[in-house]
MOPAC internal coordinates of N, CA, C and O (Angstrom, degrees):
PM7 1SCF
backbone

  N    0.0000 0     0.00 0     0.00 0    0    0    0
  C    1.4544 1     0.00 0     0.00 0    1    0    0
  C    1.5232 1   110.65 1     0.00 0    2    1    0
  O    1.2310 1   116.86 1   154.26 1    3    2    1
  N    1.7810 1   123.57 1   -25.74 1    3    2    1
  C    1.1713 1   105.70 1   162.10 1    5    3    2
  C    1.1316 1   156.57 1   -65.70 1    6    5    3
  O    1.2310 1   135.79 1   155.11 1    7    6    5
  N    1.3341 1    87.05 1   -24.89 1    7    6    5
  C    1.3803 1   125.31 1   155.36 1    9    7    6
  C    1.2205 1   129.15 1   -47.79 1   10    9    7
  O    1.2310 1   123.54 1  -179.39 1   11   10    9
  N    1.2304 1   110.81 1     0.61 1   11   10    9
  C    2.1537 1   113.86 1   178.56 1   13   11   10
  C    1.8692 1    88.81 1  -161.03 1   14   13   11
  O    1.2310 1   122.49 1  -149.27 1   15   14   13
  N    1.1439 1   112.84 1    30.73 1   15   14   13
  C    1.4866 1   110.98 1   139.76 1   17   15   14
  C    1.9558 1    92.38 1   114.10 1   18   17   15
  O    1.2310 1   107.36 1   176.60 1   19   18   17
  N    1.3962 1   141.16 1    -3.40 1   19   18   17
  C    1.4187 1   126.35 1   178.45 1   21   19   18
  C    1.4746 1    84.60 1   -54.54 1   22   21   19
  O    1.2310 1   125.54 1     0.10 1   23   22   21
  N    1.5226 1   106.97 1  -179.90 1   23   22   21
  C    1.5124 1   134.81 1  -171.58 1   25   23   22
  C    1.2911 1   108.88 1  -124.02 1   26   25   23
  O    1.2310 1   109.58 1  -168.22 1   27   26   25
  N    1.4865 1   137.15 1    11.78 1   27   26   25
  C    1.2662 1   134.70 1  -132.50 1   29   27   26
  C    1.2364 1   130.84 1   138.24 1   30   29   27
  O    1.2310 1   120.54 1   -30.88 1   31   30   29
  N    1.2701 1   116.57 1   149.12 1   31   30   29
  C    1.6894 1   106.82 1   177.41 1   33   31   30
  C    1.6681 1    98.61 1  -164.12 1   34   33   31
  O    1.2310 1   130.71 1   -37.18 1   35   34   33
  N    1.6642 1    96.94 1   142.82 1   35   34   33
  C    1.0766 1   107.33 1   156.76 1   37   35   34
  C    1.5497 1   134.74 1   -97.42 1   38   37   35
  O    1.2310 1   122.08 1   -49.76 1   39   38   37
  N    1.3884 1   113.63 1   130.24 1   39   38   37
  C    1.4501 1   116.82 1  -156.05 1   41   39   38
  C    1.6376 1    92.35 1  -150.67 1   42   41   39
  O    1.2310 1   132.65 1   -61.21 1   43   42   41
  N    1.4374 1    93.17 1   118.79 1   43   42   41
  C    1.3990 1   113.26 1   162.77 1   45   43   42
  C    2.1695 1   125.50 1   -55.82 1   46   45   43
  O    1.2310 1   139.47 1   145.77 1   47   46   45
  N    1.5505 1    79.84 1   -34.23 1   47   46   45
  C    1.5839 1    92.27 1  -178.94 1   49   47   46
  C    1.9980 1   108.88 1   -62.10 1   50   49   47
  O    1.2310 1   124.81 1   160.05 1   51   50   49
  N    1.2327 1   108.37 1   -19.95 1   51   50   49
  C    1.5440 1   123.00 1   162.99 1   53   51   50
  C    1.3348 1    96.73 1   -30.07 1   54   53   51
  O    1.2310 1   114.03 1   121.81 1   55   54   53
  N    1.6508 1   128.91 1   -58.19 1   55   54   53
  C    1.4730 1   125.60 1  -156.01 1   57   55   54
  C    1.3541 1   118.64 1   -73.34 1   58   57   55
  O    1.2310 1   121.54 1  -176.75 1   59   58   57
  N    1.5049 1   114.66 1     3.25 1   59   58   57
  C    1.2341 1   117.74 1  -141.17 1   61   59   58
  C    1.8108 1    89.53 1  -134.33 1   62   61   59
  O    1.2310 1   122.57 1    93.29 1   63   62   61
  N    1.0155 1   112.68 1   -86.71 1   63   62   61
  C    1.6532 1   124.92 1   165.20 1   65   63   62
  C    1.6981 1   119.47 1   -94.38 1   66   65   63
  O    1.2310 1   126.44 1  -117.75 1   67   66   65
  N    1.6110 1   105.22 1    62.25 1   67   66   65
  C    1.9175 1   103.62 1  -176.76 1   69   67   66
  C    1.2620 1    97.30 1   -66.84 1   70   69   67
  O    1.2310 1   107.91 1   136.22 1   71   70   69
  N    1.1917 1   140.17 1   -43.78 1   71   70   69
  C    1.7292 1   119.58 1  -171.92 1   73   71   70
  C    1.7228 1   113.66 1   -65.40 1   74   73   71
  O    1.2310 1   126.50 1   139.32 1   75   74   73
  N    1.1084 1   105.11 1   -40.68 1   75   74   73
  C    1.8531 1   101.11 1   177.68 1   77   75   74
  C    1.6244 1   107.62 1   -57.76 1   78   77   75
  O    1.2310 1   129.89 1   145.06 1   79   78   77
  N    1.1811 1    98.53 1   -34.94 1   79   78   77
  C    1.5972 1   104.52 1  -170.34 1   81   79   78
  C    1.4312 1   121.87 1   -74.66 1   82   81   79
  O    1.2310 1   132.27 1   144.49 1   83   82   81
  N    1.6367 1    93.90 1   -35.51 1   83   82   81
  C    1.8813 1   103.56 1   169.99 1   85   83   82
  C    1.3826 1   106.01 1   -86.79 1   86   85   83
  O    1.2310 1   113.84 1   164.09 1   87   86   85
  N    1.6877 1   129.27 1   -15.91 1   87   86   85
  C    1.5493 1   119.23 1   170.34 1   89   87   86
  C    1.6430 1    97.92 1   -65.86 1   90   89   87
  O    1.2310 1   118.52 1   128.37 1   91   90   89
  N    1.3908 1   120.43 1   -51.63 1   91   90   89
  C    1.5670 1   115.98 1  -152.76 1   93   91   90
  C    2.0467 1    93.30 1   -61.88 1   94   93   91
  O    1.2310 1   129.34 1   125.68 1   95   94   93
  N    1.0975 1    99.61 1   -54.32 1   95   94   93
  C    1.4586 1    93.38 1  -174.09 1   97   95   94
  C    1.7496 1   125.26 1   -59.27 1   98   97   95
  O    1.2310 1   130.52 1   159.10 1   99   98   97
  N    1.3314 1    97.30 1   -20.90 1   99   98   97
  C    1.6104 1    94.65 1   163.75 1  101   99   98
  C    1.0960 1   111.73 1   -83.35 1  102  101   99
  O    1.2310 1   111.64 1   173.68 1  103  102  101
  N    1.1571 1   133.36 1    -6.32 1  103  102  101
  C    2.1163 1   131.32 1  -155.03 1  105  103  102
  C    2.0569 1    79.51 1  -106.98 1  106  105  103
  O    1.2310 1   118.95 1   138.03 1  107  106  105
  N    1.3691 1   119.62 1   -41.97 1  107  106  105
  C    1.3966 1   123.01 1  -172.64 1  109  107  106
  C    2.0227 1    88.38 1   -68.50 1  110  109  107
  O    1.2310 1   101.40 1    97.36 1  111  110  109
  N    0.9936 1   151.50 1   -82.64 1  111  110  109
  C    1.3687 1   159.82 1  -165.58 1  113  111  110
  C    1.6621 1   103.49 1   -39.45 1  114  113  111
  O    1.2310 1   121.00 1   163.84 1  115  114  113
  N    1.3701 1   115.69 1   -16.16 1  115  114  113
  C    1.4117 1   122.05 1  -160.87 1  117  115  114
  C    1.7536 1    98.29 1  -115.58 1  118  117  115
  O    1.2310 1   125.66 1   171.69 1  119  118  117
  N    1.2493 1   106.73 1    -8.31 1  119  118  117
  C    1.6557 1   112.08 1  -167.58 1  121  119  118
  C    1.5715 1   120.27 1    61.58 1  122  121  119
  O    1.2310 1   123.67 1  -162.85 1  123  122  121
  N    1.1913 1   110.57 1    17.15 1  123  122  121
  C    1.0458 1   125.27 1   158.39 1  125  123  122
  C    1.7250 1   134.26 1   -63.18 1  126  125  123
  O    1.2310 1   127.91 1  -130.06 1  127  126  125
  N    1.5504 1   102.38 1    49.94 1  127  126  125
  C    1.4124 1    98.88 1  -164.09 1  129  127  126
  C    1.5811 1   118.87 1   -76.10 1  130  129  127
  O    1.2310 1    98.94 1  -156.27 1  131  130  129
  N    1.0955 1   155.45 1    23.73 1  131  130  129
  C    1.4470 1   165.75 1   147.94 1  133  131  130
  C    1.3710 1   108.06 1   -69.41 1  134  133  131
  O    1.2310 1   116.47 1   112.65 1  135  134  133
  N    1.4046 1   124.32 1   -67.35 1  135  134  133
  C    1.2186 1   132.43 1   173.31 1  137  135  134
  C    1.9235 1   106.57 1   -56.52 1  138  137  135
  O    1.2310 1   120.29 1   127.51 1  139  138  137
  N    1.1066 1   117.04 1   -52.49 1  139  138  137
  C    1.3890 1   111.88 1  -172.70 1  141  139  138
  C    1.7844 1   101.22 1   -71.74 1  142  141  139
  O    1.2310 1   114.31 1   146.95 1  143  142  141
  N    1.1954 1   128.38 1   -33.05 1  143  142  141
  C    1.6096 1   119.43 1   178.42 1  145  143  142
  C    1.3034 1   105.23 1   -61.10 1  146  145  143
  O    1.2310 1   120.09 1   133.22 1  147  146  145
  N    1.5880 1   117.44 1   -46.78 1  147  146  145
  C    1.7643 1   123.74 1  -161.17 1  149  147  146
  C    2.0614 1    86.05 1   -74.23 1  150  149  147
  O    1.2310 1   117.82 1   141.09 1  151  150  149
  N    1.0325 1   121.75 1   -38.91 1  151  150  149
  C    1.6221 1   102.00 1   177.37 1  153  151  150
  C    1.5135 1   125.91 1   -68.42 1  154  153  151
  O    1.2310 1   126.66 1   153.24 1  155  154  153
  N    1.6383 1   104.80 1   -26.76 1  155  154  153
  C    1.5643 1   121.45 1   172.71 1  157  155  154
  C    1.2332 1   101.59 1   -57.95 1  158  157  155
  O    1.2310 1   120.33 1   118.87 1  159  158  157
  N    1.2027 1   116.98 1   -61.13 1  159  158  157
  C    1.7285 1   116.85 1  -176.00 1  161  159  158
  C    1.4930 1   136.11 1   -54.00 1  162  161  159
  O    1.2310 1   128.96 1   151.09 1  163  162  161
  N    1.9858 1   100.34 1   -28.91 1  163  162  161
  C    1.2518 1   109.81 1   132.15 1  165  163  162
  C    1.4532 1   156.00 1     4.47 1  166  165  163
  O    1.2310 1   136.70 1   122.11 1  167  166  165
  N    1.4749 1    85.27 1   -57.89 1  167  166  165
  C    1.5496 1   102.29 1  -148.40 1  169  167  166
  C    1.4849 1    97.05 1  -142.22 1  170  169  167
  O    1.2310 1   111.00 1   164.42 1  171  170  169
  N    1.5132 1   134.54 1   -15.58 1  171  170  169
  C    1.3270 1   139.03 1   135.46 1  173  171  170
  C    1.4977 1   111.74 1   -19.81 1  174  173  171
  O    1.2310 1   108.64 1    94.47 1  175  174  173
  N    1.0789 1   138.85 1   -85.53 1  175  174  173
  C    1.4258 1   119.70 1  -162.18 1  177  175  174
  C    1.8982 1   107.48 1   -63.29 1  178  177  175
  O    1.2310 1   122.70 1   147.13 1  179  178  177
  N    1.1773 1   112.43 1   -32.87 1  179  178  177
  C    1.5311 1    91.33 1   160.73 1  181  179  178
  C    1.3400 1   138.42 1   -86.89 1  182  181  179
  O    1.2310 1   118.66 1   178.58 1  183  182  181
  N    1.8496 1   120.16 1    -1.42 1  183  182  181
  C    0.9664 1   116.91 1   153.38 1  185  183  182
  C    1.6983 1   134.92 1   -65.91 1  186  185  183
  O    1.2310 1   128.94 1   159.90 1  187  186  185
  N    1.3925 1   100.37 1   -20.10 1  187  186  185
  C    1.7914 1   142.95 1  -171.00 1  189  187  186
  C    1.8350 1    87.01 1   -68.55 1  190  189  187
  O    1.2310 1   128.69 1   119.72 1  191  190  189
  N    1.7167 1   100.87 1   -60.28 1  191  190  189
  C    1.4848 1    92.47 1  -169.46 1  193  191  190
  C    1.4611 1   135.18 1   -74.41 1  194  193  191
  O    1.2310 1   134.11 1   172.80 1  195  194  193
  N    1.4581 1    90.32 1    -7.20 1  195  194  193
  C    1.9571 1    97.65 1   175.79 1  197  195  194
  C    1.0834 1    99.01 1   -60.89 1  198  197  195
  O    1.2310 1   101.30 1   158.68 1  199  198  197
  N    1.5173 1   151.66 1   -21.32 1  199  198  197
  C    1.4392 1   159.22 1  -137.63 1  201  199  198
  C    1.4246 1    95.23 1  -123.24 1  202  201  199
  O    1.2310 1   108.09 1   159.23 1  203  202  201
  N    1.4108 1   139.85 1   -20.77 1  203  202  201
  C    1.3416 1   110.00 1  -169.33 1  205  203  202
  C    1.6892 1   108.35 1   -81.02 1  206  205  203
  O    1.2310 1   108.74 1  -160.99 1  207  206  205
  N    1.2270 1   138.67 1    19.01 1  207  206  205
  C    1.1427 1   155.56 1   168.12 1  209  207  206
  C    1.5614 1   121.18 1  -152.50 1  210  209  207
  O    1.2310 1   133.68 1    -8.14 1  211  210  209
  N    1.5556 1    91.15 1   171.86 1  211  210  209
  C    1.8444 1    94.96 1  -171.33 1  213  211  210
  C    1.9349 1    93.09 1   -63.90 1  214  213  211
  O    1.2310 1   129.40 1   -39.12 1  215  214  213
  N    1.1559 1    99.49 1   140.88 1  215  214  213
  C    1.4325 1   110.48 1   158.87 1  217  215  214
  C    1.5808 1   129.14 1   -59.07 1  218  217  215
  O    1.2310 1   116.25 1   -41.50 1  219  218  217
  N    1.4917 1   124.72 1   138.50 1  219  218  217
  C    1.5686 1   121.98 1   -18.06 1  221  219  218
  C    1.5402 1   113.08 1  -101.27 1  222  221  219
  O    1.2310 1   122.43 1  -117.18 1  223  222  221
  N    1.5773 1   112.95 1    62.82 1  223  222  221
  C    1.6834 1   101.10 1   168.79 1  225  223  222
  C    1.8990 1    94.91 1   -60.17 1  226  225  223
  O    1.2310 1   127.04 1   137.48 1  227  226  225
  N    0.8814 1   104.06 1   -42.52 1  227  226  225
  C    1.8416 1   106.58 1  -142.59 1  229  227  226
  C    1.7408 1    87.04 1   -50.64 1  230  229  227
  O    1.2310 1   124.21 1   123.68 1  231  230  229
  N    1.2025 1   109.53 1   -56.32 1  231  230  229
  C    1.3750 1   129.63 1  -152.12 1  233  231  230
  C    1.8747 1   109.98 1   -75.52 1  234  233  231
  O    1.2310 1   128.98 1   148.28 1  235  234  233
  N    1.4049 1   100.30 1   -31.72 1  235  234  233
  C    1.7044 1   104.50 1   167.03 1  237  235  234
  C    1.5418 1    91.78 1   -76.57 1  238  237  235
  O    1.2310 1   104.97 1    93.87 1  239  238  237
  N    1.4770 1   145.40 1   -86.13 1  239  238  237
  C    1.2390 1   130.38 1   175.22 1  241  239  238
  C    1.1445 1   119.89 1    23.32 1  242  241  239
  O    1.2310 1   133.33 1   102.40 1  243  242  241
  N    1.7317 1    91.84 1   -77.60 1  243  242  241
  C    1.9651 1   112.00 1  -163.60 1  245  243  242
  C    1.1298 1    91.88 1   -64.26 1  246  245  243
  O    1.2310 1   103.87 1   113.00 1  247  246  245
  N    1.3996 1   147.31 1   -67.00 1  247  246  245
  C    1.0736 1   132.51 1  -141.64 1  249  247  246
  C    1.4586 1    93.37 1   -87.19 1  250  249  247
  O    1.2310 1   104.22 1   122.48 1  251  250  249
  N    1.3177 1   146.71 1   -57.52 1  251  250  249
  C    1.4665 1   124.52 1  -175.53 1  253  251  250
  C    1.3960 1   117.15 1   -35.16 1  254  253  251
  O    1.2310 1   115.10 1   138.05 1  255  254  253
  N    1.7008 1   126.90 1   -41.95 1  255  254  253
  C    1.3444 1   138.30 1  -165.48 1  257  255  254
  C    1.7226 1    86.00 1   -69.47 1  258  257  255
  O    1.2310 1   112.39 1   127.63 1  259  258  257
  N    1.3312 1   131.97 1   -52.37 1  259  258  257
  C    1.3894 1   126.74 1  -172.16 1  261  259  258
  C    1.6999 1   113.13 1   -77.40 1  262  261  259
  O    1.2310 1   127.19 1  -160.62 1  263  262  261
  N    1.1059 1   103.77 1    19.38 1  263  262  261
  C    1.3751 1    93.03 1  -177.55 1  265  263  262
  C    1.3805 1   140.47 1    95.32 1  266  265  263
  O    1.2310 1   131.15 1   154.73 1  267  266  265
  N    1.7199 1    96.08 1   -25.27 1  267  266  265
  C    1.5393 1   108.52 1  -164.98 1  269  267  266
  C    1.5957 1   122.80 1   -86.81 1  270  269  267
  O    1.2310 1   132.76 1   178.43 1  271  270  269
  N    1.2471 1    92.96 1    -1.57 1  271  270  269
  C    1.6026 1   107.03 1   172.51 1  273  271  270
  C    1.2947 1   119.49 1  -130.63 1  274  273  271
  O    1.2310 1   118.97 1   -38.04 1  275  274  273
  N    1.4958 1   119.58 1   141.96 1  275  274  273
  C    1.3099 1   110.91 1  -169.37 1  277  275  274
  C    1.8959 1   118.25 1   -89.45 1  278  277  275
  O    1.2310 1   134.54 1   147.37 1  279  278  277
  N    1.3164 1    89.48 1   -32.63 1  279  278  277
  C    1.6179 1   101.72 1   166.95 1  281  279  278
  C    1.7025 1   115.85 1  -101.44 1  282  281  279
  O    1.2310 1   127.37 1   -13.56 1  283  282  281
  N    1.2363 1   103.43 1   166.44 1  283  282  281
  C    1.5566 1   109.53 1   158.12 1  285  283  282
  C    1.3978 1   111.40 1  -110.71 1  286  285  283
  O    1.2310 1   121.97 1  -119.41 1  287  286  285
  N    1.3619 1   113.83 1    60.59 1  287  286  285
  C    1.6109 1    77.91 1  -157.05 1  289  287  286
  C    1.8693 1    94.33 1  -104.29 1  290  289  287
  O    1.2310 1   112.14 1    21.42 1  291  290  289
  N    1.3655 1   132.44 1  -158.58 1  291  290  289
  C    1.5000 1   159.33 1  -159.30 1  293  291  290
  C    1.0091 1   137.55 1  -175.78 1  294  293  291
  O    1.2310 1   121.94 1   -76.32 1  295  294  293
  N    1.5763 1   113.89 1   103.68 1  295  294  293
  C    1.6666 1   106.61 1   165.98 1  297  295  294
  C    1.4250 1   139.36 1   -46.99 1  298  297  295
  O    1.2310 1   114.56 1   -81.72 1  299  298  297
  N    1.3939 1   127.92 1    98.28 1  299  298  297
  C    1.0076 1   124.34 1  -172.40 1  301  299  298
  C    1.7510 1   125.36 1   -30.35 1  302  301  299
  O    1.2310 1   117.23 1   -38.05 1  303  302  301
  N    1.2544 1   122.87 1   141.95 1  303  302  301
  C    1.3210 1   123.78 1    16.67 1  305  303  302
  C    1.7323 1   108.34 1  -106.31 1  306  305  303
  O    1.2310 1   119.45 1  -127.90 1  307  306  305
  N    1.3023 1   118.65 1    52.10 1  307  306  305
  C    1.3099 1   118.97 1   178.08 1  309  307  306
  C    1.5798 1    97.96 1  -109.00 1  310  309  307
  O    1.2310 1   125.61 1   -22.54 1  311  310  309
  N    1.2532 1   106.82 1   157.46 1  311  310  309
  C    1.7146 1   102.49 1  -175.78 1  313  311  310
  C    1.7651 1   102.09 1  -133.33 1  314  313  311
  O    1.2310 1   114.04 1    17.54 1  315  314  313
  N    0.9502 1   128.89 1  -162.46 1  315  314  313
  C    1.3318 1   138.39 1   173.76 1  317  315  314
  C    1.9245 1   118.71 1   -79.67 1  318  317  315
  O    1.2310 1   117.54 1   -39.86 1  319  318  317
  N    1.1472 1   122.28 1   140.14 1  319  318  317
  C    1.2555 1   112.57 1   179.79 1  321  319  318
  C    1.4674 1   119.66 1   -54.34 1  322  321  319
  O    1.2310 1   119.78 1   -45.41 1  323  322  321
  N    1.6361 1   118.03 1   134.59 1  323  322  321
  C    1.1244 1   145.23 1   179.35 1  325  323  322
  C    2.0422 1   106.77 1   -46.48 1  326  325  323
  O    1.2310 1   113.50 1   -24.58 1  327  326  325
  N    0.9638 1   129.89 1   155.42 1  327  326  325
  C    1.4048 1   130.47 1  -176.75 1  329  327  326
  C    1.6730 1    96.55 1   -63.39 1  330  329  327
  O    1.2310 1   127.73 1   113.97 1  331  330  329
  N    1.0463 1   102.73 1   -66.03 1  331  330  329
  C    1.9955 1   100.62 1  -178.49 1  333  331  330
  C    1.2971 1   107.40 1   -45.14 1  334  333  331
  O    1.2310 1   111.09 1   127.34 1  335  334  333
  N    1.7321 1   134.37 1   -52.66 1  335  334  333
  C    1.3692 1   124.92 1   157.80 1  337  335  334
  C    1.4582 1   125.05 1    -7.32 1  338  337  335
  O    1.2310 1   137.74 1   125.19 1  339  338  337
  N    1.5709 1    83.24 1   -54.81 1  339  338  337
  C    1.8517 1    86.76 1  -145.77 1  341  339  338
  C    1.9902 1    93.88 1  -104.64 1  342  341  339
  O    1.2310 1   127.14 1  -177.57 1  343  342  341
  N    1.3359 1   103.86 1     2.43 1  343  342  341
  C    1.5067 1   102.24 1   155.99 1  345  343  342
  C    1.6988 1   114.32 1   -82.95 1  346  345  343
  O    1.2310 1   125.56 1   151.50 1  347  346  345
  N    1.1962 1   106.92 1   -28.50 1  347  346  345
  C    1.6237 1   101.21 1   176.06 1  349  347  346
  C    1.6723 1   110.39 1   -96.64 1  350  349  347
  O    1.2310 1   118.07 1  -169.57 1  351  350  349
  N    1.4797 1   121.28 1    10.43 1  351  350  349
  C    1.3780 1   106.67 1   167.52 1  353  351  350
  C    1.3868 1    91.51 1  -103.10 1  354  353  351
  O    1.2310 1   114.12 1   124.89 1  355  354  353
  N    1.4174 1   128.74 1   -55.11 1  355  354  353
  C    1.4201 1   117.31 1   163.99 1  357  355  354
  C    1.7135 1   114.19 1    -3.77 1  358  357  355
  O    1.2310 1   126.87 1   122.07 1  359  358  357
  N    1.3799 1   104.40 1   -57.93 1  359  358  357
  C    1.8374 1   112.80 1  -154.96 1  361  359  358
  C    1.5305 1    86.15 1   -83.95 1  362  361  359
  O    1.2310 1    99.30 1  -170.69 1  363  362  361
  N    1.2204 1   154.90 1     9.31 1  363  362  361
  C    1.3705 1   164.78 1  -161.77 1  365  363  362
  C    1.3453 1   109.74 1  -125.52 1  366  365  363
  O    1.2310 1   122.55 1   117.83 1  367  366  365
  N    1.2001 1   112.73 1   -62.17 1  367  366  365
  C    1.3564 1   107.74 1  -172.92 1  369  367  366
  C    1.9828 1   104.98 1   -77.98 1  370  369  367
  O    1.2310 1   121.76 1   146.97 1  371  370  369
  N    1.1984 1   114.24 1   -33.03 1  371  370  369
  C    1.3083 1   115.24 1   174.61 1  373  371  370
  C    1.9101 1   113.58 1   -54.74 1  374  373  371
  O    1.2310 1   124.54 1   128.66 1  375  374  373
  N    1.8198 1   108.88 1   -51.34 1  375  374  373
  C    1.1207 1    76.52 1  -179.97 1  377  375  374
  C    1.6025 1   133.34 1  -100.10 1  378  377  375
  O    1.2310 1   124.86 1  -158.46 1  379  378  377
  N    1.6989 1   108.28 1    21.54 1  379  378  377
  C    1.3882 1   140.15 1   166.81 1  381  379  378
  C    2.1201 1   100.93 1   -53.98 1  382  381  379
  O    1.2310 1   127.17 1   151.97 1  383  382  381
  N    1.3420 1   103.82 1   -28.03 1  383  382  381
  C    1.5626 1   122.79 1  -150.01 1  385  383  382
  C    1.5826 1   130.46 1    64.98 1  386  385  383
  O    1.2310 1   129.83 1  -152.88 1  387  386  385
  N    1.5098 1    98.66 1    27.12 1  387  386  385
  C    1.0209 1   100.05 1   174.97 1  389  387  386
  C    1.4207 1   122.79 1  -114.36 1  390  389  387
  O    1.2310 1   120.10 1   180.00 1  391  390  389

């Protein structure tokens, strides 16, 4: 969307890769669109995975598995990601390198 004139975006994937995310958006501010697509693509399969569940099991997951959260926890009636979930964020965050 910055790309045809937004100013900004909010993106959960920030918690996960903030420097790719603040490079792509400066390379987008600079008209630098090659560099900002090859960082989008980046960060595509983990933007892809905030979506494989209701929002944000996927994304508390990732970040508990990385450290960045101390709980997993959920307001009912949402619960924590399912084992198959968290085998395919596993396979996400691994080949993210993270």
């Amino acid at each position: 969307m910055m790309a045809i004139g937004a100013c900004g975006l909010m993106n959960a994937v920030g918690n996960l890769k903030p420097k790719v995310l603040a490079e792509m958006c400066e390379a987008v501010f600079k008209g630098d669109f090659v560099t900002s697509q090859r960082l989008h693509e980046q960060l595509l399969e983990i933007n892809k995975a905030v979506f494989f569940d209701t929002n944000p099991i996927p994304m508390k997951y990732m970040m508990k598995k990385l450290g960045l959260l101390a709980d997993n926890e959920h307001r009912l009636p949402m619960v924590g990601a399912t084992p198959e979930l968290a085998a395919k964020l596993d396979g996400v965050l691994e080949r993210a390198g993270l």
